[in-house]
N, C-alpha and C positions, 0 to 999 in steps of 0.2 A: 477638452472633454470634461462634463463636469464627473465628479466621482460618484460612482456606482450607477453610469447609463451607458448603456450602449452605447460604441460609436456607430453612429448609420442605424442600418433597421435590424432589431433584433434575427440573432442567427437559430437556423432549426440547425441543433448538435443531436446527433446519435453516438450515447455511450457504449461502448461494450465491456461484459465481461463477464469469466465463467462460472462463478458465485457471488450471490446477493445475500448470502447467510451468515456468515460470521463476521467476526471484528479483527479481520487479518487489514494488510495493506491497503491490497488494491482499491478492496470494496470499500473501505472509508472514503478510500482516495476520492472513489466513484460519489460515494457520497455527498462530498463537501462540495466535488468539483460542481454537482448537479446542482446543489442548493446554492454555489456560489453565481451559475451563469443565470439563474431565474433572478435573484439577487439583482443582475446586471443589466435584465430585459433582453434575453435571450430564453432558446424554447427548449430545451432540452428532454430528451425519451431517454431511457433508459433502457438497455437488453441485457437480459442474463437468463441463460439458461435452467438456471435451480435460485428460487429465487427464497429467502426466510425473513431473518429479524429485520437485516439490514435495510432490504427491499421497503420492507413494510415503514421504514425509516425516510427513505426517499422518497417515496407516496406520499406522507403523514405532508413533508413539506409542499406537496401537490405539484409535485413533478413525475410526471406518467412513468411505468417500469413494465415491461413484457416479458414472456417468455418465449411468445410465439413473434413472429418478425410479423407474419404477416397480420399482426393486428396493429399494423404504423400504418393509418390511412395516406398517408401523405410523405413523400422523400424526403429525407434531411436536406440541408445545402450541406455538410460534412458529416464523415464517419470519425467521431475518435474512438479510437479501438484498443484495447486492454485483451492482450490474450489472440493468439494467430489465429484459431477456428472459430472463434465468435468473430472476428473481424472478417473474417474469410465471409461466413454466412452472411453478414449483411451487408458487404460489397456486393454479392452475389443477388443477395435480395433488391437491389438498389442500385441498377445498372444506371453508369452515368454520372453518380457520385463519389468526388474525390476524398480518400482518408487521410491522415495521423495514425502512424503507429505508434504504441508506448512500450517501453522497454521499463520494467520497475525491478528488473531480477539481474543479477552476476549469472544462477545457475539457473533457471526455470526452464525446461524445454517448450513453454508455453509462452514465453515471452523471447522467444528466437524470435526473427525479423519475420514477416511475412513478404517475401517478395513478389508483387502484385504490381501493374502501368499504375492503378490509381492510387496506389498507396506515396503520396508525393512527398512525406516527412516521415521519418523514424524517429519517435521524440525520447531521450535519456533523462532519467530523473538525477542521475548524477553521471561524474567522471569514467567511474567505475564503470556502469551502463555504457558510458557513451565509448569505451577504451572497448569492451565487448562487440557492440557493432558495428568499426570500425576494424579491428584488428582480430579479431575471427568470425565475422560474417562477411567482411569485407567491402563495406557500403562507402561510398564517397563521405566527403565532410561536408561537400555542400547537402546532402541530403539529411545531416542527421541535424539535430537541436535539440540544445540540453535545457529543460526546462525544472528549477530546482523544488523541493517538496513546500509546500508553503502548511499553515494551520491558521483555523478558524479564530482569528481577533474578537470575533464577536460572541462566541463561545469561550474560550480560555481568556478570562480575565487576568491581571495583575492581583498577586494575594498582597497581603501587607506581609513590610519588613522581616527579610531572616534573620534568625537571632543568631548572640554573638558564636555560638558554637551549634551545630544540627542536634536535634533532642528526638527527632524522629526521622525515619528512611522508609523508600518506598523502592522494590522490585518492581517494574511496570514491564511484562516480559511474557509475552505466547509461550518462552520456550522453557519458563522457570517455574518448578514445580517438582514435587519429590524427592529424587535421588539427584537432582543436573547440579553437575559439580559445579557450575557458578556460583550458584544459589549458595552451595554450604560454603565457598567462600565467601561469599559477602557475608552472610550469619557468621563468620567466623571474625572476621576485620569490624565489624559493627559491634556485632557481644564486646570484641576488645576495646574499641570508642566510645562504648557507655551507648550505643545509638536504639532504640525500637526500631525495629523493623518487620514490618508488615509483605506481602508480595499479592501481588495482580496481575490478572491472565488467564489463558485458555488453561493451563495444565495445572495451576494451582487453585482449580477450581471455582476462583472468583474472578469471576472478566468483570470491567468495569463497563456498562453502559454507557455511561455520563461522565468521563473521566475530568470535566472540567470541572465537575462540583468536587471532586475529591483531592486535586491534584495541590493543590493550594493549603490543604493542611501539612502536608509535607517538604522538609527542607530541603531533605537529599533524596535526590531517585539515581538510580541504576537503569538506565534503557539504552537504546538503541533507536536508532533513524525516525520515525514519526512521533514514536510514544517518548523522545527525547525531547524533540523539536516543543510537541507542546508542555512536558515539564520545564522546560526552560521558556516560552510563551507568558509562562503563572507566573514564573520570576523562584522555581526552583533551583538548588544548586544541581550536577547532572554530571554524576559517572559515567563513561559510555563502558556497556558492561551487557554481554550475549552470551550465550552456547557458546561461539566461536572464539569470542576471547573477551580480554578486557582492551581498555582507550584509557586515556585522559578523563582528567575534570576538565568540560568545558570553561575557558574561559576568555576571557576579549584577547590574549595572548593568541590562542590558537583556534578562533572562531573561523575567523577567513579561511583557513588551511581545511577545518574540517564539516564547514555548511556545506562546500562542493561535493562532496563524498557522502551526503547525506545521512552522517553517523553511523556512517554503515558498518559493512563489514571491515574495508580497506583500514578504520580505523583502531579495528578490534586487535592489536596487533601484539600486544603481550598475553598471557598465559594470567585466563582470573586465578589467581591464589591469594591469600589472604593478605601476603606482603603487600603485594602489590596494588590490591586496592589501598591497604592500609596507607601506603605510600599517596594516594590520589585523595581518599577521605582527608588527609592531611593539610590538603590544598585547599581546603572548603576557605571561603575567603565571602562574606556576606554583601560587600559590597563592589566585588568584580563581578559577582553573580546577579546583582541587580543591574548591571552594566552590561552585562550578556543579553539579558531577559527584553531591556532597553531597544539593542540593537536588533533582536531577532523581530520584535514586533514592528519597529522600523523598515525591515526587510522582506518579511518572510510571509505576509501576509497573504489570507487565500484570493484576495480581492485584485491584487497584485499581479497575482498566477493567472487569473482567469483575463485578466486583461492583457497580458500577453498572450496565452493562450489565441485568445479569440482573434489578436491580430493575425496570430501564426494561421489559423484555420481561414482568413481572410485573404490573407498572403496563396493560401492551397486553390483554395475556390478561383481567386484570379487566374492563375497559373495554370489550374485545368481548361479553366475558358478560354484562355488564350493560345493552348497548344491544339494539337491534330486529335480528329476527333478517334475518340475509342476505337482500341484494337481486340475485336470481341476474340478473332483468335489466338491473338497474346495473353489474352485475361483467362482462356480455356489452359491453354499450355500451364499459366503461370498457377492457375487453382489445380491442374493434375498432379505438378511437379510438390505442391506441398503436401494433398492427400497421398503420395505413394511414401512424401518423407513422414507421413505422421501413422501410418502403417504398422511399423514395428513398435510404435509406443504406444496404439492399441492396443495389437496384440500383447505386447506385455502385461497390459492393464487385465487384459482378461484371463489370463494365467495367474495375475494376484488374487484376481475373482474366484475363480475355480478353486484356488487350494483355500481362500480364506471361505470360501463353502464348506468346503469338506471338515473343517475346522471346528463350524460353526456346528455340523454333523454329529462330531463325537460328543456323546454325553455330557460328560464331567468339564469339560474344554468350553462343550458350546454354551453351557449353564454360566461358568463363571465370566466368559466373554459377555453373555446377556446383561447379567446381574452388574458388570463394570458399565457398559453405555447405559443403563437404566441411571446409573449414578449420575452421568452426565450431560449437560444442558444439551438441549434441542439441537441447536447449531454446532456440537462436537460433532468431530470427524466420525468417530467409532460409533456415534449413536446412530449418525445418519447413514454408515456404512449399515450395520444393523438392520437397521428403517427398510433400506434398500433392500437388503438381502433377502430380508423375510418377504417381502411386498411380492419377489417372482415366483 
């Protein structure tokens, strides 16, 4: 096959997923994976029920984005599905057509399995994932596949040479901002290594659009799973370092051990305090981290992903065509059995509603709640919870 063509005739993919607004996981994910199959000469649609920046992101590459299902003139030949009720919906919509489920979460109740006849793969972004669907949802092993995060080679470039010692650090982190004790540990282990350090993300107020133009002025970053992957892509050094905990300095030592686990969580396994970065800052080592960077675009590429991918989705389509044909009363059973489980986290949801109304009610409360989401970009959660609230 030569590279970047389809094998055979390009495939119509339906993605799914519950927001197209911010610059969290899934939605990038969604995004690269869509720009990567058109890339490939494949057709991909995209669905999401609330749709913003990102959406408008996946357009821009002129690959189609919905809100509504039934504005997809024509059936996929697969559903990959992000998120159990947007996948539910257009199974539903799309009687006939076999899915891929994705698992990208340890804790998400939105990325519990969907168990569905046409759902023929459970797909894990890593171990972690895939130890989840296995070992408390209970899915065979022939049904799951672990398919690992890859990053855009043709967006994050290789930057030139780290110098002999980091002169500058980069926080790359949704969850670092304000008071999050991470954070004042790395300002504390940095201030003591002479390092600048800067921080990026939702809660410190500066999300990066374009992280591949910025990421390359920086020697040392602090991230976690995607926004690791491509500071090390650029040929950054890379603490793995969240809310949850701190990691290691990646290095070709312990690369194998922790690509699988997708820097995740599993890896965050010391307590961030200032030693103990201090301890990993230590390791900065300029030319095993050009040897990481090396390896990972060797490896990790999204081009890569999508070509597995699409065989897996080739592998599904066969496999449907080849068994007994649909069981509409098994597909009714199997969609009741998950709306009665998805019930009580409704109704939770509307109990959060209610009292963050009444909230929003009191005078002095509701004022400086306003005046906080006014401060924050479009795509914040608060703003858009706000947006919403007012709108009913």
């Amino acid at each position: 096959m030569v590279s970047g063509e389809a094998e055979g005739p390009g495939l119509r993919v339906l993605v799914t997923n519950r927001v197209l607004a911010n610059r969290t996981g899934t939605e990038l994910y969604v995004r690269d994976l869509a720009v990567g199959l058109l890339r490939r000469g494949h057709h991909p649609v995209v669905y999401s029920p609330v749709l913003g920046p990102v959406a408008a992101e996946i357009r821009a590459a002129t690959v189609p984005v919905v809100d509504d299902l039934a504005r997809i003139g024509s059936a996929p030949d697969v559903i990959h599905g992000h998120h159990a009720l947007e996948t539910l919906a257009a199974l539903l919509a799309f009687p006939g057509v076999p899915a891929v489920a994705f698992c990208h979460s340890w804790t998400g109740w939105a990325d519990a399995p969907l168990r569905f006849p046409r759902v023929l793969r459970h797909v894990a972004v890593d171990h972690t994932c895939r130890d989840r669907l296995l070992s408390e949802h209970g899915l065979s092993e022939d049904r799951v596949h672990v398919a690992l995060n890859a990053v855009d080679l043709e967006r994050f470039r290789p930057r030139p040479p780290l110098p002999p010692r980091p002169r500058r650090a980069l926080v790359f982190s949704n969850a670092a901002g304000g008071r999050s004790g991470h954070l004042a540990a790395i300002r504390a282990a940095c201030e003591s290594a002479g390092i600048a350090l800067e921080v990026a993300g939702t809660r410190s107020r500066n999300p990066l659009d374009r992280p591949e133009e910025v990421l390359g002025g920086y020697d040392l970053v602090f991230a976690k799973a995607r926004a690791a992957l491509e500071a090390m892509a650029v040929g950054a050094a890379v603490v793995l370092c969240d809310a949850a905990g701190a990691g290691p300095m990646v290095s070709t030592a312990n690369l194998d051990r922790l690509r699988p686990l997708n820097f995740g969580v599993r890896t965050l396994s010391e307590p961030a305090t200032p030693e103990v970065l201090a301890r990993e800052i230590a390791r900065y080592d300029p030319a095993d981290a050009e040897a990481v960077s090396r390896r990972v675009r060797e490896t990790a590429g999204t081009g890569a992903l999508v070509d597995e991918l699409a065989a897996l989705y080739r592998e599904v389509i066969a496999e449907h065509r080849a068994g007994a044909a649909d069981d509409l009363a098994a597909e009714q059973r199997a969609a009741a059995a998950w709306l009665q489980s998805a019930s009580p986290r409704l109704h939770e949801r509307d109990l959060l509603r209610a009292a963050f109304g009444r909230l929003l009610r009191l005078p002095l409360v509701g004022a400086a709640v306003r005046a906080r989401a006014r401060r924050e970009s479009g795509g914040h959660w608060l703003a858009q919870l706000v947006a919403r609230m007012e709108q009913d």
